[in-house]
N, C-alpha and C positions, 0 to 999 in steps of 0.2 A: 407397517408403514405409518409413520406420522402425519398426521391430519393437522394440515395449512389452517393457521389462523387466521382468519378475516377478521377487519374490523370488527363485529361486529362479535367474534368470540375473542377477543385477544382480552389479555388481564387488562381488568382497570386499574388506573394507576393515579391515587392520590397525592398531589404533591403538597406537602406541611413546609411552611414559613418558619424556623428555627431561628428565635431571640431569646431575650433575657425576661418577657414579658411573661404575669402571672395567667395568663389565658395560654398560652402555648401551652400549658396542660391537657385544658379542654378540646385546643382544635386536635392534638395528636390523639388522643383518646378515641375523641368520634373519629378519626383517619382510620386507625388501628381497628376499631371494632366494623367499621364498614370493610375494611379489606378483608377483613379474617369472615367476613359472612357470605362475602360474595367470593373466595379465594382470590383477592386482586394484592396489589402490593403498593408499598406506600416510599416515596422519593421525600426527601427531606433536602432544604436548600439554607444555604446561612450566606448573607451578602454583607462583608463586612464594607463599611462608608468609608468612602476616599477618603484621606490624610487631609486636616484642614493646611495649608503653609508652614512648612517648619524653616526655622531659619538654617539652621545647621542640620544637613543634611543627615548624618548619623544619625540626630533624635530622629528625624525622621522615620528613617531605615529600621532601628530601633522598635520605634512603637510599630511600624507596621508588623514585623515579625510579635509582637505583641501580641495583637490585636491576630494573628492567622494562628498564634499557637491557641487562643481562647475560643478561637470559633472550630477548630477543630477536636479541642477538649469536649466542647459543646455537642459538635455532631456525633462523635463517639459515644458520649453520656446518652443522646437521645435514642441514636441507633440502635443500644444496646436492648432501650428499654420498648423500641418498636418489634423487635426479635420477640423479645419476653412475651409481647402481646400476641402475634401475628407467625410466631417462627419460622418469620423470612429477614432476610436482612434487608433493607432498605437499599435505596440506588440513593447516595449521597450527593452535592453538587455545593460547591464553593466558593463563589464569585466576589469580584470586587469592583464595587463603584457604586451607583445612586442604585439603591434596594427598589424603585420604582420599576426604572429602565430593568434594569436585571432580571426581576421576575417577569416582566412581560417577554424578555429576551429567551430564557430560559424556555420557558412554556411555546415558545415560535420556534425553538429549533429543535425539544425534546418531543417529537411525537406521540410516543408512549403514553405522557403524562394525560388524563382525561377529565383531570376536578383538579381546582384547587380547594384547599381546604385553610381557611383564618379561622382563627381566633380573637371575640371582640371583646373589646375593656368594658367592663362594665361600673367602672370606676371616675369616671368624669362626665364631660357633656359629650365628647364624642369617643368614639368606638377604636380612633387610633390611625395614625397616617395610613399607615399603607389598606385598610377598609376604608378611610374614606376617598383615599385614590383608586382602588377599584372599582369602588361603586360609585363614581362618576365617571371622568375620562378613560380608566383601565377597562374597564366591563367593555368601552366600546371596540378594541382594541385585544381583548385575550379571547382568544379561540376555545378555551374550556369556559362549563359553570364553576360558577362561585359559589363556596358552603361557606357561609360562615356561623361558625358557634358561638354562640353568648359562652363569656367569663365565668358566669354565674352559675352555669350546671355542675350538678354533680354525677361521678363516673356513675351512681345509679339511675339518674337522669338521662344520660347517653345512654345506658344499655337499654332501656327504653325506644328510644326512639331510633337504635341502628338493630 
């Protein structure tokens, strides 16, 4: 007979912020190495931004399929490479609208989900919108912890510390 998972034994479940930024390296990295040590699994989201006004509606229509076939090329490349780490496949999710709203939306309806896991720039004066909107308004408001990783590590750096 299979033994009921309680909170408190259920897989943890990391969820990584999927863009085009040079930290998404890092935050997937520590995801993958923390799931693979604790057997948990890791969820991956890409929230492509509403369409600013188009006049003519086809460009519109247009870019938007654009814009869904690149974030899907996107989550496949990354998914492949969370397998490669972890030989689980990720739980993928693909929304659309303000990446603010969306992630906080996600993380309120996906239960499962237990950590979010960012990645921060280590390349200007701040760390990047959506870290700085978690770690003000969002934190008060997202039911998991926040990891975030600095840019700056490297994969032997992370295995270090997961």
């Amino acid at each position: 007979m299979a033994k009921k998972q309680t909170k408190a034994s259920a897989p943890r479940v990391f969820l990584v912020v999927i863009d085009d930024s040079e930290e998404l390296h890092q935050a997937l990295y520590y995801a993958c190495q923390r799931a693979a040590s604790i057997d948990g699994h890791i969820a991956l989201m890409y929230c492509i931004p509403p369409a600013e006004f188009q006049h003519w509606a086809g460009v519109g229509e247009l870019m938007r399929e654009e814009a869904r076939t690149e974030a899907e090329d996107l989550l496949r490349v990354n998914s492949e490479y969370v397998h490669e780490l972890t030989g689980k496949t990720p739980a993928v999710y693909l929304r659309e609208g303000d990446p603010k709203v969306e992630l906080i939306n996600l993380i309120n309806e996906a239960s499962e989900i237990t950590m979010l896991i960012l990645g921060a720039s280590t390349d200007g004066e701040n760390s990047g919108p959506l870290i700085n909107y978690m770690t003000t308004k969002g934190a008060s408001i997202c039911r998991v912890p926040i990891t975030i990783v600095p840019g700056n590590l490297s994969d032997d750096d992370i295995d270090h510390i997961t």
